[in-house]
C-alpha positions in Angstrom: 262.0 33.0 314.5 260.9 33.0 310.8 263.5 32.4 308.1 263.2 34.0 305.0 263.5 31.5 302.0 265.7 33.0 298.7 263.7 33.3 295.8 265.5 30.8 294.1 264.5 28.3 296.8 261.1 28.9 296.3 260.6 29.0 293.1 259.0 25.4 291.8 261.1 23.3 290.0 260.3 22.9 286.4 259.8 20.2 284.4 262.8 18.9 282.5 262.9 20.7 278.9 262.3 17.8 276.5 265.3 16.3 274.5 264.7 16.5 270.7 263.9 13.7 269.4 266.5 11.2 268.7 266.8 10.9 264.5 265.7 8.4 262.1 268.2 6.5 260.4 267.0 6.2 257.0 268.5 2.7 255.9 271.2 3.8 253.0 270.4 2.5 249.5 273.4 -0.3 249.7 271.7 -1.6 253.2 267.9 -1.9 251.3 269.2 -3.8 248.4 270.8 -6.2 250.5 267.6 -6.6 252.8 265.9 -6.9 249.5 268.0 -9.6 248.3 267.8 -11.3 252.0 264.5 -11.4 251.9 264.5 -12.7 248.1 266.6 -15.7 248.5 265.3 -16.9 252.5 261.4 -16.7 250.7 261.7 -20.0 249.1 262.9 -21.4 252.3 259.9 -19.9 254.2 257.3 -20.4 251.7 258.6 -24.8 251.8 258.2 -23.5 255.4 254.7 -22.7 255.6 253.9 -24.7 253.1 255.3 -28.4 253.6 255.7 -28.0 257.4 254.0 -25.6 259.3 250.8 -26.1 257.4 250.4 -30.1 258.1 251.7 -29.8 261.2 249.2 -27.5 262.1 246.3 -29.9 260.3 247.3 -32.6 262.0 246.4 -31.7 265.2 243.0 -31.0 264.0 242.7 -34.9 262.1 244.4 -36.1 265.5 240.9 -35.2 266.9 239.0 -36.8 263.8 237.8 -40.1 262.2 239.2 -40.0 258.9 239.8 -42.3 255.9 241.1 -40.0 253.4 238.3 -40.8 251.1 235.6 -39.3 253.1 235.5 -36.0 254.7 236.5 -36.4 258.2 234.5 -36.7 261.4 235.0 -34.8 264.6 235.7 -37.3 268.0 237.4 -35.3 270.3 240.2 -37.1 271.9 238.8 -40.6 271.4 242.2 -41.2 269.1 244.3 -40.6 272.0 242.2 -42.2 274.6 242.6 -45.3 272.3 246.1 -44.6 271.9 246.8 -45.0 275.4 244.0 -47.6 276.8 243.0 -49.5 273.7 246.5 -50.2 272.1 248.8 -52.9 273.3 251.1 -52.7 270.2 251.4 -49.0 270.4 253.1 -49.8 273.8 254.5 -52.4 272.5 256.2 -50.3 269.9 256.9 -47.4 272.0 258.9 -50.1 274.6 260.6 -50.6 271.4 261.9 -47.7 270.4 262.9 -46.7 274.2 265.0 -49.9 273.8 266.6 -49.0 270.4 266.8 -45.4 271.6 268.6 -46.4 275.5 271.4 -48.3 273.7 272.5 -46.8 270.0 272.3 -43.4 271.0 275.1 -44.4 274.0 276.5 -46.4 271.7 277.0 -43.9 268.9 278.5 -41.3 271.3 281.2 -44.0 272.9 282.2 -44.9 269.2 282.0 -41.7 267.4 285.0 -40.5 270.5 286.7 -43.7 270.5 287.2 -43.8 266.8 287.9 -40.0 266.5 290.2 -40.4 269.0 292.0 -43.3 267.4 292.1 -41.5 264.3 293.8 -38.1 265.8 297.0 -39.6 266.7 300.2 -40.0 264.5 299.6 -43.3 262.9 300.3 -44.6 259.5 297.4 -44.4 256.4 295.5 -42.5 258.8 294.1 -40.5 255.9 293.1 -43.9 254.4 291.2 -44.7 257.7 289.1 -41.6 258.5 287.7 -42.2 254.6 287.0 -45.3 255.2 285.6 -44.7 258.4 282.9 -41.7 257.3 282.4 -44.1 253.8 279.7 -45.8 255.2 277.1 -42.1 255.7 277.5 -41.8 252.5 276.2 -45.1 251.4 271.9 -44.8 251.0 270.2 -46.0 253.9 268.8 -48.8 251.7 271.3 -50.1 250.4 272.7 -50.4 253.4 269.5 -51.9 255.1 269.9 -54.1 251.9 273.9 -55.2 252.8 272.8 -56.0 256.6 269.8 -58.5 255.7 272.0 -60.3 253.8 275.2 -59.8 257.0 272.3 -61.2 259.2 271.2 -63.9 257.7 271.2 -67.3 259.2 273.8 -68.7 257.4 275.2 -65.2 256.8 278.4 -63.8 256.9 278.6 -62.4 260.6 276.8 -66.2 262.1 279.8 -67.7 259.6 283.1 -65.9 261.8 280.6 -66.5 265.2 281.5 -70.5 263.8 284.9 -70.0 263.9 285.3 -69.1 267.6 282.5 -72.0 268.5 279.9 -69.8 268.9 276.1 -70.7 267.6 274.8 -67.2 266.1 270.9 -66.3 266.5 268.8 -65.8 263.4 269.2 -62.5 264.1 266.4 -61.0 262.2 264.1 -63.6 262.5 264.5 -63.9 266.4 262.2 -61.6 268.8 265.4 -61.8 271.3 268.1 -60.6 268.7 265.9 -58.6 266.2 266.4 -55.0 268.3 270.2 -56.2 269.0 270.4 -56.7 265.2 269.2 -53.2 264.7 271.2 -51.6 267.3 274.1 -52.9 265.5 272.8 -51.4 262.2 272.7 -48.0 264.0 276.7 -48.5 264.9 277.3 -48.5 260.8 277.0 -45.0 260.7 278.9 -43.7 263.5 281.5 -41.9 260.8 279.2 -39.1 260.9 280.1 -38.4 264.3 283.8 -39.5 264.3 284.4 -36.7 261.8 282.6 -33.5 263.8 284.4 -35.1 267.2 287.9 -35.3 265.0 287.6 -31.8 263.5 287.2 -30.5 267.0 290.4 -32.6 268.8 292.1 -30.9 265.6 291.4 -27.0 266.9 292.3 -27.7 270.5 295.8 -25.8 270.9 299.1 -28.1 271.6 300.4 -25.7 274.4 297.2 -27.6 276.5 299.3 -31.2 276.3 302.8 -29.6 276.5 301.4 -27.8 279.7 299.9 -31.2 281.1 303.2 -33.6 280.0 305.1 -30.5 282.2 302.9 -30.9 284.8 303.6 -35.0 284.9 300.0 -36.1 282.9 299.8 -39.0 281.6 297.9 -39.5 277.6 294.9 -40.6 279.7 295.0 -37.8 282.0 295.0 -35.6 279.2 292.1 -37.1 277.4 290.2 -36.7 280.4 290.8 -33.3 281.5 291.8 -31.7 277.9 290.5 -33.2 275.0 286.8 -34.4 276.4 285.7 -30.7 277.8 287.0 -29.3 274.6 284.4 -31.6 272.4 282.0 -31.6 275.0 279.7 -29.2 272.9 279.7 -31.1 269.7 279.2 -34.7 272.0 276.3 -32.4 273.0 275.0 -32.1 269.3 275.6 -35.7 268.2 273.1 -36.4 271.3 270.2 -34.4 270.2 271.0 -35.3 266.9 270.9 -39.1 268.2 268.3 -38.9 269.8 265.8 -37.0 267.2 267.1 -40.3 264.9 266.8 -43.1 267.4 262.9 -42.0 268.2 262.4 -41.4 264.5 263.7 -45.1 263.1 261.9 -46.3 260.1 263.9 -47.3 257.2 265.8 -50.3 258.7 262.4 -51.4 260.5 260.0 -51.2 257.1 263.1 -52.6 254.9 264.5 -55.4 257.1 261.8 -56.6 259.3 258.3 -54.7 258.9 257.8 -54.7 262.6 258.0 -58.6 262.7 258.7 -61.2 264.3 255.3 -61.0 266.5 256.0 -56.7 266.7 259.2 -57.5 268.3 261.3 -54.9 266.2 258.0 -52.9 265.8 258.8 -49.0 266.7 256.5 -45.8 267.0 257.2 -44.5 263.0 256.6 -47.6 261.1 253.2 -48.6 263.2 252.5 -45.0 262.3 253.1 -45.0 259.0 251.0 -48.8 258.7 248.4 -46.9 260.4 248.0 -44.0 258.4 248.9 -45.7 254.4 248.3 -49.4 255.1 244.6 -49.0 257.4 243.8 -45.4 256.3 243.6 -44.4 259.6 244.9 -40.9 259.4 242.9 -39.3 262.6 244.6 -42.1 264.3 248.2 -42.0 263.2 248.2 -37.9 263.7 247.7 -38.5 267.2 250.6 -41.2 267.5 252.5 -38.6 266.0 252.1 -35.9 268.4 252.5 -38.0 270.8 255.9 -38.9 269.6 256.8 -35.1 269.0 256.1 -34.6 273.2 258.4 -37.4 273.7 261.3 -36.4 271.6 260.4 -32.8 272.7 260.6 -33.8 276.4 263.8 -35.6 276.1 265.0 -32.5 274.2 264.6 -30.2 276.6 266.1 -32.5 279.5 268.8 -32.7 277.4 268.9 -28.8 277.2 268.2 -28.4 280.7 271.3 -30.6 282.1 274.0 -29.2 279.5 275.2 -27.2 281.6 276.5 -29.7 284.2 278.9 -31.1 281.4 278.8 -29.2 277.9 282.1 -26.8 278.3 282.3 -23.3 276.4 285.4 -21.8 276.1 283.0 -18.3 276.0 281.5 -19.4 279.0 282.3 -18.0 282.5 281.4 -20.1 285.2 
């Protein structure tokens, strides 16, 4: 039996009317005179930008393929700097064991101190004002000088081998021996661990005291707490002082070019100072470009590791998990 269809039910479906188009907000006079002045005052910024950073970073990886003195124009060789680099080189190795040795131990190192100290400093204790300035005095004291203080701490007959003497113990020409010249450094590196103390500190000072009363209810015990209260609350800034440690330990030089210029027999020798010696002691500058990329990979890998496994152990209190 046919069916007969309504009208409306055969009539074909038309195409949705379209919607006006949505209206242009016109930025209001205020709004352009303060992009105007954003863009003003971030200029010099991005002009240093282009200019000091971007620019040579971007020439470098063309000298990194060249032969060049810096008195004659340069000469194209492909990737004979980096085959060199990493065939040809035994102090390149040499230094880059180096700095992996500096790196392994003061970056731990600065973390464990930084939170011991600025947990030392957050209790109720007497002078404490007195301490934490004494404490972050040392970051502000020029790398130099510093450099300068410690050459004359390490000496032989120094100050440091001088209270070794009293206990009986024989110190190590400390600078001048291949087995204590990285240990010397590493102990340099521990001078300016106020830097951290004071970020870690400024944090323990924002977590809330309803967190401890809760836990001392509960029966917790001061290191219970430290442990399950006050280490995933500075988790985020131990997090920072690790790249920050990291993008230093890799990048030595001052110590190294003051103290020991890579000596005894390359033993304190790291990646910077053998490429600086490279590119304004032999003129080499196709040659130290390529070490330097090569070190940018590195610090860029262990970056992004770093990155990559944060979120195992670096707490957010805007985080859900």
């Amino acid at each position: 039996m046919a069916t007969s269809l309504s009208p409306s039910a055969t009539k074909p479906t038309e195409p949705p009317a379209p919607s006006p188009a949505a209206p242009v907000r016109r930025m209001s006079t205020s709004r352009r005179r303060e992009a105007r002045y954003f863009y003003l005052f971030i200029s010099p910024w991005i002009v240093g930008f282009l200019a000091f950073m971007l620019g040579p970073m971007i020439a470098s990886v063309y000298y990194s393929l060249t032969d060049w003195d810096t008195f004659t124009p340069p000469t194209f060789v492909g990737i004979d700097n980096y085959v060199r680099l990493f065939t040809d080189d035994p102090i390149f190795w040499k230094a880059l064991g180096n700095t992996f040795y500096y790196a392994a131990i003061s970056v731990p190192l600065g973390l464990v101190l930084g939170l011991w100290l600025a947990h030392l400093l957050n209790k109720q204790v007497r002078a404490r004002k007195l301490f934490r300035t004494l404490i972050y005095l040392p970051t502000l004291v020029p790398l130099v000088a510093t450099a300068m203080i410690f050459q004359m701490v390490l000496a032989p007959d120094g100050p440091l081998n001088g209270l070794l003497g009293w206990f009986g113990i024989d110190g190590p020409a400390w600078l001048l021996d291949p087995d204590w010249v990285k240990p010397a450094l590493i102990v340099l590196s521990a001078w300016g661990a106020g830097g951290a103390t004071v970020l870690l500190l400024a944090t323990m000072k924002g977590i809330p005291n309803e967190f401890y009363e809760a836990a001392e209810i509960d029966g917790a015990g001061s290191a219970r707490q430290f442990w399950s209260i006050t280490f995933p609350q500075v988790t985020p800034i131990i997090f920072f002082n690790l790249i920050m440690g990291l993008i230093g330990a890799f990048q030595i030089f001052s110590q190294v070019y003051i103290l020991t210029s890579g000596g005894p027999n390359n033993a304190s020798q790291m990646v910077v100072p053998l490429l600086f010696n490279e590119a304004f002691s032999y003129y080499r500058m196709g040659y130290a470009s390529a070490i330097s990329w090569v070190l940018f990979v590195i610090i860029l890998l262990f970056t992004l590791v770093a990155f990559r496994t944060s979120r195992r152990w670096v707490f957010y209190e805007t985080e859900m998990r």
